[in-house]
C-alpha positions in Angstrom: 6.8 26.2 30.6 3.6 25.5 28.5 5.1 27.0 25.3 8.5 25.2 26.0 6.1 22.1 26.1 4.2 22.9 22.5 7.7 23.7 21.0 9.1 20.3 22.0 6.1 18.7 20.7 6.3 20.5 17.5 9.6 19.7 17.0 8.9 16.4 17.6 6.0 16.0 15.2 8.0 17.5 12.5 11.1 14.9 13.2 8.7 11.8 12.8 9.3 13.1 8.8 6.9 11.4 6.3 8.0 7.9 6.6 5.6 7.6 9.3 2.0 6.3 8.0 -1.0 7.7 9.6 -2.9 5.2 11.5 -5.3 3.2 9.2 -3.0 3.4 6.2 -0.7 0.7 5.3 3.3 1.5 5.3 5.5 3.1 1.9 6.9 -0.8 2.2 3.8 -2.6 2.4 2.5 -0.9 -0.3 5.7 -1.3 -2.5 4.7 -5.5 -1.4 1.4 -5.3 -2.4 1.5 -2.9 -5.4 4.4 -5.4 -6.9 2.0 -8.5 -6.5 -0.7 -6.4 -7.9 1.3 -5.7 -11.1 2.4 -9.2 -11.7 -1.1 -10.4 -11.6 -1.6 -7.9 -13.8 0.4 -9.2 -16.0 -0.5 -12.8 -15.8 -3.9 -11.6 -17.1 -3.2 -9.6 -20.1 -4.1 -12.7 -22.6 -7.6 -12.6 -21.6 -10.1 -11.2 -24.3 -13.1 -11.7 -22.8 -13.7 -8.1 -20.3 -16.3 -10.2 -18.5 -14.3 -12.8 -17.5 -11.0 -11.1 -17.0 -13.3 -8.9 -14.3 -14.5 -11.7 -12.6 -11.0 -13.3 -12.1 -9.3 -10.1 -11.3 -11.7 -9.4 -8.3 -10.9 -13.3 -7.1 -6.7 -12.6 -8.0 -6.6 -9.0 -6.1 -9.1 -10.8 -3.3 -6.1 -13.0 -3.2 -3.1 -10.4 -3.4 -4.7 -8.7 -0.1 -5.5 -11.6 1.8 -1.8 -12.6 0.9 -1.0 -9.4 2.8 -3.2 -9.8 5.2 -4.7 -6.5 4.6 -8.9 -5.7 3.4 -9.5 -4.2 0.6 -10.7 -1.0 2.3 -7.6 -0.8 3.9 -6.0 -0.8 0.8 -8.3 2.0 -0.7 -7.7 4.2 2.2 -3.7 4.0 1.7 -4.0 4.3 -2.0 -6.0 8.0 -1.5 -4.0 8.7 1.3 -0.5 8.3 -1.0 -2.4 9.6 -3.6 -2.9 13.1 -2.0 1.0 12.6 -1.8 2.9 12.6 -4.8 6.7 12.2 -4.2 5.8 9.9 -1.6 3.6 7.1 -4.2 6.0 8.1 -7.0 9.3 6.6 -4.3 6.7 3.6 -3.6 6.5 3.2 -7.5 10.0 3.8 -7.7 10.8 0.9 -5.7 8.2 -1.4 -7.2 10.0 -0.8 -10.6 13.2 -2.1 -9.2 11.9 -5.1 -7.8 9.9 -6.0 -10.9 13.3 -5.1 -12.9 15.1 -7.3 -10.5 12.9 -10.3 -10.9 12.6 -9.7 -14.4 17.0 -9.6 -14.5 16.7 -13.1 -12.6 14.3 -14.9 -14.8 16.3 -13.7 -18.3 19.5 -15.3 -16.5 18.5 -18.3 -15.3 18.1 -19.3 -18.7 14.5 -20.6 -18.7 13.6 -17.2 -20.2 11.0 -17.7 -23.1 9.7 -14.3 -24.4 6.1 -14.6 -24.9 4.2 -14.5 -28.1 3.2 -11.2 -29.3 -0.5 -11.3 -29.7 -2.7 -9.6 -32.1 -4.4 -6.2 -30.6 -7.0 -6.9 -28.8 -10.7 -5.9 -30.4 -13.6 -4.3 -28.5 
């Protein structure tokens, strides 16, 4: 009866797949939510030339992001090692990022308020 027991829980461990996230690390989809923010903010900051300052405000802008998300930012560490030590799985989390920054990026060229921005001059150190 005790083996019986450790195979059905075995089995049942190995059903639960990898869509599950350990405890303490934040879901493939909340990730995928996060990770998209992250990137647009991203973007919204690659005019600055100054390091200093474009540190500064990216520590308030991801401060923001997480809060947004309602998640700390050691929370967010933790996930990112834990997908990290799992490649397919942060490679179908960036997968789906892609797609929704393609999407919103499909949207914005078709609603006809698209305005390319300027190209700048490479940035000097």
């Amino acid at each position: 009866m005790r083996l019986w027991s450790l195979l059905v829980l075995g089995l049942t461990a190995c059903s639960q797949g990898t869509n599950v996230a350990p405890v303490g690390v934040l879901s493939k989809q909340t990730m995928v939510e996060v990770l998209e923010d992250i990137l647009i903010t991203e973007a919204g900051a690659s005019h600055f030339r100054n390091i200093d300052e474009l540190n500064y405000m990216m520590a308030d802008r991801y401060a923001a992001v997480l809060k947004r998300h309602g998640i700390s930012y050691e929370q967010f560490v933790r996930s990112y090692e834990h997908y990290l030590q799992q490649p397919a799985q942060l490679a179908s989390i960036y997968d789906e990022v892609i797609v929704r920054l393609s999407a919103k990026e499909a949207a914005i060229r078709n609603s006809g308020n698209y305005q390319p921005a300027p190209i700048s001059a490479p940035r000097q150190r």
